[in-house]
N, C-alpha and C positions, 0 to 999 in steps of 0.2 A: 612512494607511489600512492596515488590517490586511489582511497576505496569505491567502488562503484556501490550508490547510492539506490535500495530496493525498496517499491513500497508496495506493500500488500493491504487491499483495502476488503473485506468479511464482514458482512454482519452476523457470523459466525463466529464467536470467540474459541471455540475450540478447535475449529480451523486455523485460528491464525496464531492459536502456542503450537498446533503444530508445523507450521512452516516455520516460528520462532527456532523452535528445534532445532527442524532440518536445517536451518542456516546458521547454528549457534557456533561453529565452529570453522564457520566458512570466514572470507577476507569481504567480506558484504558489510555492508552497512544498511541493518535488515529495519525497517519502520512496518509497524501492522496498525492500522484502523478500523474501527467496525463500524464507525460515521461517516455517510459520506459529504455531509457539509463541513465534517473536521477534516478531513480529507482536502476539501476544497480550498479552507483554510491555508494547512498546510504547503499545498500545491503553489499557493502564493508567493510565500518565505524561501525553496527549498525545490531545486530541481532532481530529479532523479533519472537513474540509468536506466529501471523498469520499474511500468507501474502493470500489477497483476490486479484484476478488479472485479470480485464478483458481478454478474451481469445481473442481478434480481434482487434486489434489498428493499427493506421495506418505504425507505425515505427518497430514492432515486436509483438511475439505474445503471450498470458499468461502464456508461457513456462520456463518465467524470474525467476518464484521461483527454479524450479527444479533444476535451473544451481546456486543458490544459497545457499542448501542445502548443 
């Protein structure tokens, strides 16, 4: 069975070891970024099942799923 693909995107790093956490144990295949042009990047390469995106960062703003859909 294929794992369903998560990506959590923070410009909070201590936000995003703790959803690492929360999901270290799960059947996820958990990705955290705190850039959202590596984000964008990525989004390229690599489709995902959810993308969770902070809405205020300092270089752009939670808007990076929409444009990757």
């Amino acid at each position: 069975m294929k794992k369903h693909k998560l990506l959590f995107l923070d410009d909070e790093d201590n936000v995003l070891r703790s959803l690492e956490r929360l999901f270290q144990d799960s059947d996820y295949e958990v990705y955290t970024i705190n850039n959202g042009k590596e984000a964008i990047k990525l989004l390229d390469k690599q489709k995902f099942s959810l993308i969770v995106s902070d809405y205020r960062m300092p270089e752009m703003d939670g808007e990076i799923g929409r444009a990757s859909c």
